[in-house]
ZAMARGU-4260 file (C-alpha; in steps of 0.2 Angstrom, whole numbers, plus 5000, padded with zeros to 4 digits):
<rodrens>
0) 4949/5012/4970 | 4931/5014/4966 | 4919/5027/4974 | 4907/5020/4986 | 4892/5025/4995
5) 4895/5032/5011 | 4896/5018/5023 | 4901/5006/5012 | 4917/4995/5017 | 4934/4997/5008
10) 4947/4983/5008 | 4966/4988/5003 | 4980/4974/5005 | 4998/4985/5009 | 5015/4975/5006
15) 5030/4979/5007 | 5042/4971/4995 | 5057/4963/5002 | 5072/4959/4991 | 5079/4946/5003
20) 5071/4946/5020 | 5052/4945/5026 | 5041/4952/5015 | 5026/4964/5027 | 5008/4962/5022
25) 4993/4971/5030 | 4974/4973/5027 | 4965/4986/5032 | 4947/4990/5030 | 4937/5009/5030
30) 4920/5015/5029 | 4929/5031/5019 | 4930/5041/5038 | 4940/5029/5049 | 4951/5012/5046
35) 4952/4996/5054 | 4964/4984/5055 | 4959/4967/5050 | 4977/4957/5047 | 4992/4958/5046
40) 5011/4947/5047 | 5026/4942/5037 | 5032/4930/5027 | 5048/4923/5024 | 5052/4910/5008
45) 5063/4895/5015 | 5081/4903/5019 | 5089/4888/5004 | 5076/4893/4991 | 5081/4895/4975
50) 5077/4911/4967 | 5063/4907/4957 | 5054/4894/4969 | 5058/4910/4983 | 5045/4919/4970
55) 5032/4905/4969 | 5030/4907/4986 | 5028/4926/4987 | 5015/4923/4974 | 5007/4909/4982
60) 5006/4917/4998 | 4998/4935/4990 | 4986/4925/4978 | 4981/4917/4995 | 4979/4934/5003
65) 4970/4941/4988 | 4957/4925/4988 | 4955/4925/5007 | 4952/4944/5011 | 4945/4950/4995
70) 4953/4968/4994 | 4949/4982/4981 | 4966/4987/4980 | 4983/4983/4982 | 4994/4995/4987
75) 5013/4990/4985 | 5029/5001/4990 | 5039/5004/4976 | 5058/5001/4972 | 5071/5013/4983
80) 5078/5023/4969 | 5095/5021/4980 | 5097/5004/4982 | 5111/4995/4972 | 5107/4987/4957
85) 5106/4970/4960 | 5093/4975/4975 | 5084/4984/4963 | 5082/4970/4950 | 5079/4957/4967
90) 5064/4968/4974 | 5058/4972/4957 | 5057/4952/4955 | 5047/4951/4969 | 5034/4967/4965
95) 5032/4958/4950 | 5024/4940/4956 | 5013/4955/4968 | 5008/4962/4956 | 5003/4946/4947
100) 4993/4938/4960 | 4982/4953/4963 | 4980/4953/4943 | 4976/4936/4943 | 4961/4941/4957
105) 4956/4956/4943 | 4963/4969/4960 | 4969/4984/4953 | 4987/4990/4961 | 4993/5003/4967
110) 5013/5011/4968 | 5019/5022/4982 | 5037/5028/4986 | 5043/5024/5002 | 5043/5045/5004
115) 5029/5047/4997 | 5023/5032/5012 | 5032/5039/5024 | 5025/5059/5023 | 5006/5052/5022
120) 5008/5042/5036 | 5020/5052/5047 | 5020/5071/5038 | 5037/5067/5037 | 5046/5058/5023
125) 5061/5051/5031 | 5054/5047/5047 | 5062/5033/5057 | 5054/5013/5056 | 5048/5017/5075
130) 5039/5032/5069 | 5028/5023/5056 | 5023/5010/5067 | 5019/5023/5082 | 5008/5032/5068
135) 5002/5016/5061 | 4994/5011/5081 | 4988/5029/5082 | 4980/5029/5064 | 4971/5012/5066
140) 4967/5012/5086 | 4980/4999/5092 | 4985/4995/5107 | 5004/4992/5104 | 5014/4997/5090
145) 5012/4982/5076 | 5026/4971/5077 | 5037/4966/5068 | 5042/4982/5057 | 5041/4976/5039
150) 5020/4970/5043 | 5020/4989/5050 | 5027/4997/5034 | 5017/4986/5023 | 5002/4994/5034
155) 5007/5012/5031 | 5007/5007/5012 | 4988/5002/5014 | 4985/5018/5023 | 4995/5029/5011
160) 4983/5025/4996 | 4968/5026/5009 | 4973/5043/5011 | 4978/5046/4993 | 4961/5041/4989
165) 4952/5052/5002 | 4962/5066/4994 | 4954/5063/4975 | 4937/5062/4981 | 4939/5081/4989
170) 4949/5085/4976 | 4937/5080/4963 | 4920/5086/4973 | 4931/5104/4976 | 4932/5106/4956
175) 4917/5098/4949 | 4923/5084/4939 | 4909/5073/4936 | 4913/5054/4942 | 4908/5048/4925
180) 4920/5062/4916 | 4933/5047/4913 | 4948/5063/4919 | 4960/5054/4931 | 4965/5065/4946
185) 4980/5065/4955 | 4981/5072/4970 | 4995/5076/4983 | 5002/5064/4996 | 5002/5076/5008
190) 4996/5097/5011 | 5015/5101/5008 | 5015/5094/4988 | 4998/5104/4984 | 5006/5114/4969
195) 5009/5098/4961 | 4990/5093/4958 | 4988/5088/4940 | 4974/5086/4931 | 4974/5070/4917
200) 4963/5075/4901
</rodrens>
């Protein structure tokens, strides 16, 4: 995401990727000190679809997304390294035409693990679905939990690099890197990964 001025607003789209159910999107929007909610649902390709028209929908849908909210990032859940194989390729398919729609609209994405997710958002990576949505309506001011779970996680992945990215701009004023330096930082998820900073030369 690109550095701006204080008071500036910052739009991330989160999904989550579904391999065969709805897939969660959300858009949240920050001034770099709090967030807002300004969308969120699911979307479900017709039950009979075939495979590949099931994708042009996903992408039609995001590319929709991408056009109608402008983000400055996508930020996508990545694959569960413990799904089966065939889930694995299915969800894959699908971060694929996700990632596609928000090249087509030049937005840069972003990967997170679903632990990686879950420890920014809750402090704890295997937290429960009804915790990330009870952090999720904490985080961004909401009266009730956001419903259903999937639009929630997809939230909690918009948050996740929101906070990722908080953590490289202290990161990088604590050391000194100039913004200009072309050295990519990469900070921890949360206080508990710390000793795994690493800076890119």
């Amino acid at each position: 995401m690109t550095t701006k001025p204080n008071g500036a607003m910052t739009r991330i789209l989160g999904v989550d990727p579904a391999s065969a159910g709805p897939t969660g999107f959300g858009v949240v929007e920050t001034d770099g000190r709090t967030a807002r909610l300004i969308h969120f649902g699911v979307f479900q390709p017709a039950r009979k679809a075939e495979p590949a028209a099931r994708l042009r929908q996903i992408h039609a849908r995001l590319a929709r997304l991408v056009r109608e909210f402008a983000p400055d990032a996508v930020a996508i859940e990545s694959v569960f390294s413990a799904l089966n194989v065939k889930t694995a390729l299915k969800l894959a398919e699908v971060r694929g035409v996700v990632m596609l729609a928000a090249a087509q609209g030049n937005v840069p994405v972003h990967s997170y693990s679903p632990l990686e997710v879950k420890s920014s958002v809750t402090g704890y990576g295997h937290a429960s679905k009804e915790q990330v949505q009870q952090m999720v309506r904490a985080e961004l001011g909401l009266r009730d939990a956001p419903q259903p779970a999937d639009a929630a996680d997809a939230l909690a992945v918009a948050l996740c690099h929101l906070h990722a990215t908080r953590a490289r701009a202290r990161l990088v004023a604590a050391i000194g890197i100039p913004a200009s330096s072309g050295r990519v930082v990469t900070p921890p998820v949360n206080r508990r990964r710390a000793s795994r900073i690493r800076v890119h030369r």
